[in-house]
Structure formats: structure tokens, C-alpha cells
mmJSON file of the N, C-alpha and C atoms, coordinates in Angstrom:
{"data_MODEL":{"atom_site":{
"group_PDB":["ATOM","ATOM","ATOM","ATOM","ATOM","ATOM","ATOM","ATOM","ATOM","ATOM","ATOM","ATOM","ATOM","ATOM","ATOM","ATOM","ATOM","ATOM","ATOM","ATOM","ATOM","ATOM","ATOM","ATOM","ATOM","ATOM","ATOM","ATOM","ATOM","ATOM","ATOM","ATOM","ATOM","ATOM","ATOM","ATOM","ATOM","ATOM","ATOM","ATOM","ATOM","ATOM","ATOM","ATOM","ATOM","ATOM","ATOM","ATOM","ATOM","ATOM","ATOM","ATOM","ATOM","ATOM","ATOM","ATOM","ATOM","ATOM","ATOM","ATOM","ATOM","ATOM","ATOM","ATOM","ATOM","ATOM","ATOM","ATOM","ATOM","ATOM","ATOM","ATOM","ATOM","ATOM","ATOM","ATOM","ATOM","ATOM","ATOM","ATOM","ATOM","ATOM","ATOM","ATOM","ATOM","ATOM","ATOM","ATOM","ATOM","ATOM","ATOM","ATOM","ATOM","ATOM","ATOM","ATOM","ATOM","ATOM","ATOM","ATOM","ATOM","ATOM","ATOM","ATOM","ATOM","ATOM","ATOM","ATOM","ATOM","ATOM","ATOM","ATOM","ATOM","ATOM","ATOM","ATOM","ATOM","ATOM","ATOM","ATOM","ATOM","ATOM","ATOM","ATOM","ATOM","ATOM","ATOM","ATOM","ATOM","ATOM","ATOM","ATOM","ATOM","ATOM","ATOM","ATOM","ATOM","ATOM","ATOM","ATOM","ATOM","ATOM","ATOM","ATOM","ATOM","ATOM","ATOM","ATOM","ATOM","ATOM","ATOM","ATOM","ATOM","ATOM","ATOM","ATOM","ATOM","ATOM","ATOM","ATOM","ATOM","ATOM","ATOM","ATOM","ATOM","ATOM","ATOM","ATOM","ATOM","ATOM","ATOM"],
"id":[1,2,3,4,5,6,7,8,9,10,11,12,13,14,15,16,17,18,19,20,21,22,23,24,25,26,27,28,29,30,31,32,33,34,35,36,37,38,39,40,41,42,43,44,45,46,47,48,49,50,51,52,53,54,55,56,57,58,59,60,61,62,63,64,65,66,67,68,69,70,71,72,73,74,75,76,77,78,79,80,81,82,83,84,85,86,87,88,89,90,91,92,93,94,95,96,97,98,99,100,101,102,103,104,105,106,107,108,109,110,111,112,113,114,115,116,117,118,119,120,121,122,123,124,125,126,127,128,129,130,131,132,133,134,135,136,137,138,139,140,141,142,143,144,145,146,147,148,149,150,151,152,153,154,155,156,157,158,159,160,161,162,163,164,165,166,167,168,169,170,171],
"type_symbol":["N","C","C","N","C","C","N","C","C","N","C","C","N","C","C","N","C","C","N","C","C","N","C","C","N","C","C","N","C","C","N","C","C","N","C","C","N","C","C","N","C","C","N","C","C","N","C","C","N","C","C","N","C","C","N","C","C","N","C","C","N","C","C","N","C","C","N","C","C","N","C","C","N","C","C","N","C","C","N","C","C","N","C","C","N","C","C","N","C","C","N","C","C","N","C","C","N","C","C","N","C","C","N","C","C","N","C","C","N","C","C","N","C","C","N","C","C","N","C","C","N","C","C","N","C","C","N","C","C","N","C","C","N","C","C","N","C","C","N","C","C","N","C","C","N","C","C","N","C","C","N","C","C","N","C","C","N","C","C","N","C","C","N","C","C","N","C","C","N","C","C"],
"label_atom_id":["N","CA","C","N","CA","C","N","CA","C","N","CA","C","N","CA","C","N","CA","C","N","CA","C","N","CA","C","N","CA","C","N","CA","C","N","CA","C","N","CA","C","N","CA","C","N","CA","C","N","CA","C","N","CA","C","N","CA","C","N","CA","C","N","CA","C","N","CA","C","N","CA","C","N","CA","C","N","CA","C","N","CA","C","N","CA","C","N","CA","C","N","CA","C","N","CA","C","N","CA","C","N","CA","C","N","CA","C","N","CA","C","N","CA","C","N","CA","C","N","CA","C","N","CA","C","N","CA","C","N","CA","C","N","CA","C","N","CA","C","N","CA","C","N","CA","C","N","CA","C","N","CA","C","N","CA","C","N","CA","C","N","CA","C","N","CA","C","N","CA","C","N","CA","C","N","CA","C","N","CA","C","N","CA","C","N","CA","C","N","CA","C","N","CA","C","N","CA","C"],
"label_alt_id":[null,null,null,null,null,null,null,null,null,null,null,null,null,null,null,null,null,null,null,null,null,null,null,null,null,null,null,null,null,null,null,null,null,null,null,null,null,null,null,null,null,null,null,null,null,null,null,null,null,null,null,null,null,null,null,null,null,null,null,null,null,null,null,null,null,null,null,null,null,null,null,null,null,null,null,null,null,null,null,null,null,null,null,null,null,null,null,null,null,null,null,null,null,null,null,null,null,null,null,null,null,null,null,null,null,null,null,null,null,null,null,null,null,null,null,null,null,null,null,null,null,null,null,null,null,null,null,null,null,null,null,null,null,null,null,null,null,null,null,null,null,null,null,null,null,null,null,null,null,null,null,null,null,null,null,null,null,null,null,null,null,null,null,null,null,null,null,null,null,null,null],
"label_comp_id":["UNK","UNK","UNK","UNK","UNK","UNK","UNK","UNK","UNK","UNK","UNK","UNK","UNK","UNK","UNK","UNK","UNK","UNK","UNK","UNK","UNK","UNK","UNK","UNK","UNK","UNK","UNK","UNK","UNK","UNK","UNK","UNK","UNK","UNK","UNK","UNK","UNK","UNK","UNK","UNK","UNK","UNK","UNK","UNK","UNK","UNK","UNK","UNK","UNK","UNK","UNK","UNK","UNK","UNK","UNK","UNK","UNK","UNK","UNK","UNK","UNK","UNK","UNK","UNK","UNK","UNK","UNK","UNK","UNK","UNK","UNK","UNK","UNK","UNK","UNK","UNK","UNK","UNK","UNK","UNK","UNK","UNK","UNK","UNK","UNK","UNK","UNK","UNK","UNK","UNK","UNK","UNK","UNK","UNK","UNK","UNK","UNK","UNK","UNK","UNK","UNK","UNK","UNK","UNK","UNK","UNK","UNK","UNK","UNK","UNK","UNK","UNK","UNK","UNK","UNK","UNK","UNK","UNK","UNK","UNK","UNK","UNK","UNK","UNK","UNK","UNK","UNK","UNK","UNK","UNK","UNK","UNK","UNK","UNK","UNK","UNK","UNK","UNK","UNK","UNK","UNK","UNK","UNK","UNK","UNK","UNK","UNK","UNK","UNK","UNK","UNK","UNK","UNK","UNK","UNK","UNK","UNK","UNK","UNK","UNK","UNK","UNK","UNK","UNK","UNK","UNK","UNK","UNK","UNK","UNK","UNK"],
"label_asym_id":["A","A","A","A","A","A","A","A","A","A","A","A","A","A","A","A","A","A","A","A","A","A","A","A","A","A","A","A","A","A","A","A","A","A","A","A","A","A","A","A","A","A","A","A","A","A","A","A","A","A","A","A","A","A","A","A","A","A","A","A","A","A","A","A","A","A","A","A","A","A","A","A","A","A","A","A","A","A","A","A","A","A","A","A","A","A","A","A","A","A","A","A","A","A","A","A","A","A","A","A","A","A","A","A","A","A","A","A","A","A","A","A","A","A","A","A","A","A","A","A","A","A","A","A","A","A","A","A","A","A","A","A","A","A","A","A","A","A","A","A","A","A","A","A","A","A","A","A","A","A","A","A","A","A","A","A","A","A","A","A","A","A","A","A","A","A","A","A","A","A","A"],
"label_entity_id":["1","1","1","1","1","1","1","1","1","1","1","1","1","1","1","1","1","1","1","1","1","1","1","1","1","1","1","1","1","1","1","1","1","1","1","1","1","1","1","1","1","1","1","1","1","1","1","1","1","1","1","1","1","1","1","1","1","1","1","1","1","1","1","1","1","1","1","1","1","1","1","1","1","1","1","1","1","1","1","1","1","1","1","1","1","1","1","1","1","1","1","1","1","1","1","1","1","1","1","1","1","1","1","1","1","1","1","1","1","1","1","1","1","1","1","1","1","1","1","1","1","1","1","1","1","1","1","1","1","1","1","1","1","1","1","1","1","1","1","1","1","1","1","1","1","1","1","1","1","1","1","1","1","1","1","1","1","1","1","1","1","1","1","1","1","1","1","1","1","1","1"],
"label_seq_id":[1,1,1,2,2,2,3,3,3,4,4,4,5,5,5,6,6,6,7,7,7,8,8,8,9,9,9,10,10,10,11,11,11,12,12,12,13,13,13,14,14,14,15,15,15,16,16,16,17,17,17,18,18,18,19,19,19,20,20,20,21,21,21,22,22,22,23,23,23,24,24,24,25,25,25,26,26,26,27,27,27,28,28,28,29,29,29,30,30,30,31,31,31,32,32,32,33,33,33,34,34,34,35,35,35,36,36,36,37,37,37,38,38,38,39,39,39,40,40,40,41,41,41,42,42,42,43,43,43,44,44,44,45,45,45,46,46,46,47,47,47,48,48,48,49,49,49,50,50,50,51,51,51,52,52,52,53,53,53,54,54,54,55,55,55,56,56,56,57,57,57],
"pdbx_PDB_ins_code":[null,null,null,null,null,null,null,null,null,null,null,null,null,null,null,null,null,null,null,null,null,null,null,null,null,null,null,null,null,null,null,null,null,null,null,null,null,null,null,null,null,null,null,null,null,null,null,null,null,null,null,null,null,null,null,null,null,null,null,null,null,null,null,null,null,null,null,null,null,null,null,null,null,null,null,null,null,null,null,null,null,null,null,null,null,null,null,null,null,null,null,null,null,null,null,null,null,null,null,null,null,null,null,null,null,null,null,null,null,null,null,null,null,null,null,null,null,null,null,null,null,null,null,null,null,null,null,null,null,null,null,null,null,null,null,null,null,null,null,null,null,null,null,null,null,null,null,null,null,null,null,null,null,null,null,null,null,null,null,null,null,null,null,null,null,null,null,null,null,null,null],
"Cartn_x":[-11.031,-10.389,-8.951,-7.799,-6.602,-6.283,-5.315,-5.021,-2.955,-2.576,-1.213,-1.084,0.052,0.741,2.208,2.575,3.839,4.369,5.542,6.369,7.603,8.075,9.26,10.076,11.572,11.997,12.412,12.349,12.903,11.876,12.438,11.626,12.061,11.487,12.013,12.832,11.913,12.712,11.78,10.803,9.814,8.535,8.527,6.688,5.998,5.728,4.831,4.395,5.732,6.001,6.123,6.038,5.765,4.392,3.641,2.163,1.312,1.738,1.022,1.471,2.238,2.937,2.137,2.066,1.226,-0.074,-0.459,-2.564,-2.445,-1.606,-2.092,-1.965,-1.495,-0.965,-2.399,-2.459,-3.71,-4.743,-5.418,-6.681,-6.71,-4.834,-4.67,-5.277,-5.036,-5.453,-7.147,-7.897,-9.364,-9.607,-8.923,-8.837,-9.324,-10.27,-10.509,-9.66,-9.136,-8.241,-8.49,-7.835,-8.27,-6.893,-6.894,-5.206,-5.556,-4.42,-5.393,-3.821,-3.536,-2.405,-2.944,-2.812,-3.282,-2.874,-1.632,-1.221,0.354,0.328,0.69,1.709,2.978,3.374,4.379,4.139,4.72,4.21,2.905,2.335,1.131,0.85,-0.131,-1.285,-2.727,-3.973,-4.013,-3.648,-3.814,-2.451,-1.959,-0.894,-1.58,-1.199,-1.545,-0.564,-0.831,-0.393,0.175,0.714,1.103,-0.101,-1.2,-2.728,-2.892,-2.641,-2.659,-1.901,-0.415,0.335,0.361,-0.05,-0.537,-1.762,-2.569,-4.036,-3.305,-2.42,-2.187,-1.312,-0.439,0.521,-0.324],
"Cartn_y":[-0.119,0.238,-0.288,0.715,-0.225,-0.505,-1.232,-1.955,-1.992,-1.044,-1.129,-1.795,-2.849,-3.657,-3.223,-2.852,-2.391,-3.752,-4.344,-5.355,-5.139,-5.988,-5.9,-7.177,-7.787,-8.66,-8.856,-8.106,-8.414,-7.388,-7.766,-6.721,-5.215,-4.4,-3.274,-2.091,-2.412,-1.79,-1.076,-0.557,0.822,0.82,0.009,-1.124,-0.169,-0.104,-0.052,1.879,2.345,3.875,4.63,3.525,4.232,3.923,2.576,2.324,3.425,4.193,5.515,6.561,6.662,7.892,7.966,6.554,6.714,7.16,5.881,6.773,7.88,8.33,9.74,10.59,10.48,11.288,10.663,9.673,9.066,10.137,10.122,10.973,12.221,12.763,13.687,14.791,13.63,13.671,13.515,13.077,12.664,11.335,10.327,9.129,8.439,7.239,6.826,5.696,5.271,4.483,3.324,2.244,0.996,0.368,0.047,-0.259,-1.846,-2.983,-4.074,-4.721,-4.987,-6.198,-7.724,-8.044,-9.779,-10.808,-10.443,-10.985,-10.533,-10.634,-9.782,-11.082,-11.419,-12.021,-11.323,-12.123,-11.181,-9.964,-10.396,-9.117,-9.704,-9.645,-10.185,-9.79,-10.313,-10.123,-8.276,-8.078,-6.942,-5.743,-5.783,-5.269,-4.538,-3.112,-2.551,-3.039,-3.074,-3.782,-2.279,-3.185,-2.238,-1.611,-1.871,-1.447,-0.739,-0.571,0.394,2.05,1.26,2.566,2.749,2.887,3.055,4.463,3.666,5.079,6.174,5.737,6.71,7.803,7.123,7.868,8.575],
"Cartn_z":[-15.729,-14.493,-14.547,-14.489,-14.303,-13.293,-13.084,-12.015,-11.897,-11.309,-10.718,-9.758,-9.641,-8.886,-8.948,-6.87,-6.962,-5.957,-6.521,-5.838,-5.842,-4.855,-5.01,-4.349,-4.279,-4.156,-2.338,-1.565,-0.116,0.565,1.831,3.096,3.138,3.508,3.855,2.833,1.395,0.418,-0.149,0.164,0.15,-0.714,-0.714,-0.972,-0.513,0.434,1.759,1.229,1.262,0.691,-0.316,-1.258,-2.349,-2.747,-2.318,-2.336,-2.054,-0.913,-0.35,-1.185,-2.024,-2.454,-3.828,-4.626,-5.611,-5.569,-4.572,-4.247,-4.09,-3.187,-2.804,-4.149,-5.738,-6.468,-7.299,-6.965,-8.165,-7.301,-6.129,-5.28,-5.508,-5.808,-5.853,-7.421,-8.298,-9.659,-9.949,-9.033,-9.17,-9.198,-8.746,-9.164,-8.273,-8.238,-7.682,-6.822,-5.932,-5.2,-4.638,-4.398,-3.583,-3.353,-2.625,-1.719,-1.517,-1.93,-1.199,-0.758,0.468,0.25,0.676,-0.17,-0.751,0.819,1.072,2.337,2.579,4.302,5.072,5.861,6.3,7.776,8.423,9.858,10.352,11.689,11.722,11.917,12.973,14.124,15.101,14.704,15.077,14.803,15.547,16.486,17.049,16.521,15.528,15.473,14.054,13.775,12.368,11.279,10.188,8.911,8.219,6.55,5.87,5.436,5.238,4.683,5.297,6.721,7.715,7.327,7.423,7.087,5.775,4.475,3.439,3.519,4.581,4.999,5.502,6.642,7.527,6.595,5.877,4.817,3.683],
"occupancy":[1.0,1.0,1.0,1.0,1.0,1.0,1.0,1.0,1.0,1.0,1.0,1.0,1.0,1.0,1.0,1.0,1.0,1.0,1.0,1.0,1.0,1.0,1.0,1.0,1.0,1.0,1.0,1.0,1.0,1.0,1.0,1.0,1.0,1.0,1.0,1.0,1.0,1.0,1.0,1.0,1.0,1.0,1.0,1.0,1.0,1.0,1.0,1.0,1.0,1.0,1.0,1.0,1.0,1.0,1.0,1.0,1.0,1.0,1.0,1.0,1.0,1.0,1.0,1.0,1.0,1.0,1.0,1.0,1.0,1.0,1.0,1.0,1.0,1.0,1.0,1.0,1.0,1.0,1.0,1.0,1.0,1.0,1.0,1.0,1.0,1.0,1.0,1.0,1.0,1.0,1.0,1.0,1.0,1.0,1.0,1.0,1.0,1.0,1.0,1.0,1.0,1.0,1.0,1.0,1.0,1.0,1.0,1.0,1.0,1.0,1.0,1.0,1.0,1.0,1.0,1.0,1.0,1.0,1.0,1.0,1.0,1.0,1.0,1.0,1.0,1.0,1.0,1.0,1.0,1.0,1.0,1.0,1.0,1.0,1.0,1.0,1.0,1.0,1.0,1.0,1.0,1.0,1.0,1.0,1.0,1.0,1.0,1.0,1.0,1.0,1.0,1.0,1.0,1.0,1.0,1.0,1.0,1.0,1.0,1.0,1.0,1.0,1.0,1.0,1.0,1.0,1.0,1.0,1.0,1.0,1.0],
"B_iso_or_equiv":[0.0,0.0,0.0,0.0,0.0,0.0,0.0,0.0,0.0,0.0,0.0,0.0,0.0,0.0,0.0,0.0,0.0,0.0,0.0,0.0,0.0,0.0,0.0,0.0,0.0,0.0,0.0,0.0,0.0,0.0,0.0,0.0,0.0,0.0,0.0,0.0,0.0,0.0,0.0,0.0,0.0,0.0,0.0,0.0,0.0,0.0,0.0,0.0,0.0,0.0,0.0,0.0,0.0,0.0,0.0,0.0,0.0,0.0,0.0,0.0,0.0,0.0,0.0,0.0,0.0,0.0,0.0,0.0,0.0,0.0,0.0,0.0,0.0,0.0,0.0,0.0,0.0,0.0,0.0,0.0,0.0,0.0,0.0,0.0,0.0,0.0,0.0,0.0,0.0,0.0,0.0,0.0,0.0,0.0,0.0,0.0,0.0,0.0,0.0,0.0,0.0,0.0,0.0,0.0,0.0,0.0,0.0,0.0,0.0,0.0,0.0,0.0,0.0,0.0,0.0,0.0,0.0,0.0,0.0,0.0,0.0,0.0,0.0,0.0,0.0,0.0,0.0,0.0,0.0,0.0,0.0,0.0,0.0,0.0,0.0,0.0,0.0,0.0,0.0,0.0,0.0,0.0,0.0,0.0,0.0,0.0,0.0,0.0,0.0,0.0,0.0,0.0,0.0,0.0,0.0,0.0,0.0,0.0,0.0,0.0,0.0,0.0,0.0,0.0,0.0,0.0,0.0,0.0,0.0,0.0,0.0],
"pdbx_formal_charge":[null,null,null,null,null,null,null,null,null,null,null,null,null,null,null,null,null,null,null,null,null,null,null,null,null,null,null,null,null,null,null,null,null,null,null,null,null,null,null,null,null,null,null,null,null,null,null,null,null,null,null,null,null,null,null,null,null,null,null,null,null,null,null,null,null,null,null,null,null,null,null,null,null,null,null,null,null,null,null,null,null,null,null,null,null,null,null,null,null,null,null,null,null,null,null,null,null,null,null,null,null,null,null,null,null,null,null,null,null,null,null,null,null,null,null,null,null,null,null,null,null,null,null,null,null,null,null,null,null,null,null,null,null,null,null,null,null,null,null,null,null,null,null,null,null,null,null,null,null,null,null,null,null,null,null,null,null,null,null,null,null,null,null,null,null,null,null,null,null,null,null],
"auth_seq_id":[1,1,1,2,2,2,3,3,3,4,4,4,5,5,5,6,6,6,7,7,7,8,8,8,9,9,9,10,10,10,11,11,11,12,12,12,13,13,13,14,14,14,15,15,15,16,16,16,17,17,17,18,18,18,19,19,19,20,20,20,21,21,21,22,22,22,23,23,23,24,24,24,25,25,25,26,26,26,27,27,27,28,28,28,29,29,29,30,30,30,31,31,31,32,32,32,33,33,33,34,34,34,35,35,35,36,36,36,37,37,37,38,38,38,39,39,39,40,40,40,41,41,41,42,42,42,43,43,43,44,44,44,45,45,45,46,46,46,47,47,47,48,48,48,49,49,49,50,50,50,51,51,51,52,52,52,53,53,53,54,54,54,55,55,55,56,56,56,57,57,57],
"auth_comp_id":["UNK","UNK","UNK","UNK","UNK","UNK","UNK","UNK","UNK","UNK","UNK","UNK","UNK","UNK","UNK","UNK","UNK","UNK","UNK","UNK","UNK","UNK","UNK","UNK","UNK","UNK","UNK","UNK","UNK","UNK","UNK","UNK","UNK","UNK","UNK","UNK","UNK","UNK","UNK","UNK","UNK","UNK","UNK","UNK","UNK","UNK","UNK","UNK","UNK","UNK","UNK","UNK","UNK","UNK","UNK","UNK","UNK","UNK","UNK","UNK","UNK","UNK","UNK","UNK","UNK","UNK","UNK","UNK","UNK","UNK","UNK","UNK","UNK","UNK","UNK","UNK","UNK","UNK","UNK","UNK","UNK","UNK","UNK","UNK","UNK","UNK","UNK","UNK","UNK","UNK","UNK","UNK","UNK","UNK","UNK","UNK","UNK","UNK","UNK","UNK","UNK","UNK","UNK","UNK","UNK","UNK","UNK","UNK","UNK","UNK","UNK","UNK","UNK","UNK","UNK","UNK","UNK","UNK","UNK","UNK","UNK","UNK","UNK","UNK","UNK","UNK","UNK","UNK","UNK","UNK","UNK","UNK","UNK","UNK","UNK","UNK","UNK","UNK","UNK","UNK","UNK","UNK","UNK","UNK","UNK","UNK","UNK","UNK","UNK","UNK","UNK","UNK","UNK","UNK","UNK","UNK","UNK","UNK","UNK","UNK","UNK","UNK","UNK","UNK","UNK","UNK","UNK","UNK","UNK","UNK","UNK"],
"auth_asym_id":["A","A","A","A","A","A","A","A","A","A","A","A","A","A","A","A","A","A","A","A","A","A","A","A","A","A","A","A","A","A","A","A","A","A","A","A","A","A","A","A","A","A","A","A","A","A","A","A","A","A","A","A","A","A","A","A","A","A","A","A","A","A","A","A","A","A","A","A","A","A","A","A","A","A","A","A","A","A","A","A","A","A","A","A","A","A","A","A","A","A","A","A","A","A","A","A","A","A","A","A","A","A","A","A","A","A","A","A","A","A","A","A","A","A","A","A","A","A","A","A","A","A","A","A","A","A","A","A","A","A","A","A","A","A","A","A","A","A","A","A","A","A","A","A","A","A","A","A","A","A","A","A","A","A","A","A","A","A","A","A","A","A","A","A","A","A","A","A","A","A","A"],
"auth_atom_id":["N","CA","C","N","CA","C","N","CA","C","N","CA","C","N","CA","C","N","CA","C","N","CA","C","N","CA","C","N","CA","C","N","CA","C","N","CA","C","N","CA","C","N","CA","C","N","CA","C","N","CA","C","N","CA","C","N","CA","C","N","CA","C","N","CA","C","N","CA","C","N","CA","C","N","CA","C","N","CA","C","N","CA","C","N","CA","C","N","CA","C","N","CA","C","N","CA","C","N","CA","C","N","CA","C","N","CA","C","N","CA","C","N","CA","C","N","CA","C","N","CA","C","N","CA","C","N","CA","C","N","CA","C","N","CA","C","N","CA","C","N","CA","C","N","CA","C","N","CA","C","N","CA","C","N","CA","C","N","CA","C","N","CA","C","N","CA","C","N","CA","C","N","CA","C","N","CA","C","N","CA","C","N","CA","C","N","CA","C","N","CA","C","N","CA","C","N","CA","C"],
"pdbx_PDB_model_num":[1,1,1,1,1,1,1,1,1,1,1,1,1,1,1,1,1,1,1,1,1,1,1,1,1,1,1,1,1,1,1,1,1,1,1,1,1,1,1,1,1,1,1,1,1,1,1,1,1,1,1,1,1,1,1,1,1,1,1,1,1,1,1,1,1,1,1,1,1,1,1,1,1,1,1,1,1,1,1,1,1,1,1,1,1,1,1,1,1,1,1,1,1,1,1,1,1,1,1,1,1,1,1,1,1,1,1,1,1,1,1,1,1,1,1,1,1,1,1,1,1,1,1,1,1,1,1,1,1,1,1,1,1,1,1,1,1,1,1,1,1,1,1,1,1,1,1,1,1,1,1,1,1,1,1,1,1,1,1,1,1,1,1,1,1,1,1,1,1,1,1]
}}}
């Protein structure tokens, strides 16, 4: 099973958007998918995450 890791060095520099852009091309291909972010701040218990907008995307 491989395993891609996308990072990057600051906030707001398209992590979040290109995370969704890949799965969707891997699902798109037959691939099986799993999205995980390790950890998150920033972000209230009641508030949606990037894991969130990753699905929604």
C-alpha cells in the first residue's frame, strides 16, 4: 500500500486543496483512498476541519 504525504511550510498555501485534488484523481483511477490529518490547530471542537473540507472537495 503506498502511502503519499503532502506538506508544506506555512498556513494557507494549498495543503488542504491539493489533498482533495489528489484523492479525488487516485478514486478517480480505482484507488482505494484514506485521508488522515495527524493534527489540526486552530479549529474549535464544534468547528469542521481540513478532513472535513478534503470530503466535501
Amino acid at each position: 500500500m503506498p502511502v503519499l504525504v503532502i506538506t508544506g511550510t506555512n498556513t494557507e498555501v494549498g495543503k488542504t486543496v491539493t489533498t482533495a485534488a489528489v484523492a479525488a484523481a487516485a478514486l478517480a483511477a480505482g484507488r482505494s483512498v484514506a485521508v488522515l490529518k495527524a493534527a489540526q490547530t486552530g479549529v474549535r471542537p464544534d468547528e469542521r476541519g481540513d478532513a472535513d473540507e478534503v470530503a466535501r472537495l
